[in-house]
C-alpha positions as CSV (number, residue, x, y, z in Angstrom):
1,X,0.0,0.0,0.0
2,X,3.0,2.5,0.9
3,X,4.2,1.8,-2.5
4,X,1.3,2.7,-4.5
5,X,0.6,6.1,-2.4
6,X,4.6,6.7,-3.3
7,X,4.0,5.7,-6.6
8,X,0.8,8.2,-6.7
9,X,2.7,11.1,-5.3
10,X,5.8,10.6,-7.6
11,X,3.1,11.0,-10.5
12,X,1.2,13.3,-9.2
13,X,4.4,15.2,-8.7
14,X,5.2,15.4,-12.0
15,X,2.5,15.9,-13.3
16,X,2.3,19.4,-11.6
17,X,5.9,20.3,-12.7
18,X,4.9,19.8,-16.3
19,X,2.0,21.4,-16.5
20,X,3.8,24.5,-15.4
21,X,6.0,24.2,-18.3
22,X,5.3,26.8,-20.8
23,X,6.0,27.4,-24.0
24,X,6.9,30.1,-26.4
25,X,7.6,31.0,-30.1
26,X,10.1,33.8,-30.7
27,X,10.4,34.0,-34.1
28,X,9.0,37.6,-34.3
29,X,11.2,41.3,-33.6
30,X,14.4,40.1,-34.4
31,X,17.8,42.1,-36.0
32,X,20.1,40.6,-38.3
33,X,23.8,42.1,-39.4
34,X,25.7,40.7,-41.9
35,X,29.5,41.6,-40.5
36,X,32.1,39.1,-39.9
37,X,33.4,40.8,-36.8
38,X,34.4,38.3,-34.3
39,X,33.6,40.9,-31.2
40,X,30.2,41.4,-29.7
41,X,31.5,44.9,-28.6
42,X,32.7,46.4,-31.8
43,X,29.4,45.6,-33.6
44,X,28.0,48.4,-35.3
45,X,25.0,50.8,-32.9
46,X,21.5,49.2,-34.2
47,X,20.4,51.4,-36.0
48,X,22.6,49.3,-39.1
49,X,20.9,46.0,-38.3
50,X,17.5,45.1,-40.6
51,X,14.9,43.7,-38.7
52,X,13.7,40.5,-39.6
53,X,11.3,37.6,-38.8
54,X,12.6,33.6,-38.4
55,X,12.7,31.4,-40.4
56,X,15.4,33.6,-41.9
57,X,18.1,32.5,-44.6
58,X,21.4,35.1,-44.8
59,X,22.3,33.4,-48.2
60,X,18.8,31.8,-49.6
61,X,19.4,33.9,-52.9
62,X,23.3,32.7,-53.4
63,X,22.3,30.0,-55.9
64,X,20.2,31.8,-58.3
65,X,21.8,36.1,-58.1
66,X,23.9,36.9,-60.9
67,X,26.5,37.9,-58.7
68,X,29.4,35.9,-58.4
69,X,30.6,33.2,-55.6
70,X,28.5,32.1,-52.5
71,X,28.9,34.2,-49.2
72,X,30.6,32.0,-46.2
73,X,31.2,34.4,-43.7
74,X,29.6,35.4,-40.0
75,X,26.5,37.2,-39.6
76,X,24.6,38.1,-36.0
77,X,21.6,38.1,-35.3
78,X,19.8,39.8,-32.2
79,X,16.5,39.8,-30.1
80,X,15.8,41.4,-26.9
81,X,14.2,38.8,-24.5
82,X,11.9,39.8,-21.5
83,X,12.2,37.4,-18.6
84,X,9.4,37.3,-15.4
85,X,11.8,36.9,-12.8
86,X,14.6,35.7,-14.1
87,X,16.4,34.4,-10.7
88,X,13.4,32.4,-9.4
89,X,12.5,30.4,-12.5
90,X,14.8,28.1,-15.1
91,X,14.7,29.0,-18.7
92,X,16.0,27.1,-21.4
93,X,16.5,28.4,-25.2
94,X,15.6,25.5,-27.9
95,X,16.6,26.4,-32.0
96,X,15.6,24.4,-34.5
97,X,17.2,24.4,-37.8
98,X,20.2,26.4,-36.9
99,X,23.3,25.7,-39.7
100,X,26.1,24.1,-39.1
101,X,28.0,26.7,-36.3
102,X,25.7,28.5,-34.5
């Protein structure tokens, strides 16, 4: 009988933590940069970035422009997040389809 009631409250348990899960899309109010610069700090003020929406492709037109070779350098991209108390809760970022180096 204990085992069941453990058992019970072990489910019962989890079932709480999940259904406080939550999830969000944030594919919306992002910035994207095309610069190769290796530091965060001497990016350009935002004012250069284009706003953009995910999915997004830096190179999707590579194949079929009439200008020559195929662009393999870094680009940034940037979103501002707004976290509910960030201290007292655990977040955890999920991309899908990100390239090869992300």
């Amino acid at each position: 009988m204990k085992k069941i009631a453990l058992c019970l409250g072990l489910l019962l348990s989890l079932t709480v933590a999940m259904s406080q899960r939550q999830e969000m899309l944030i594919n919306e109010d992002w910035f994207y940069l095309e610069n190769g610069q290796a530091s965060l700090a001497q990016l350009p003020a935002r004012e250069n970035w284009q706003p953009i929406q995910l999915p997004h492709s830096w190179n999707q037109w590579d194949a079929v422009d009439n200008l020559p070779g195929y662009r393999r350098d870094a680009s940034w991209y940037q979103k501002q997040l707004y976290l509910y108390q960030p201290h007292a809760h655990r977040y955890l970022l999920y991309f899908e389809g990100a390239n090869i180096k992300t």
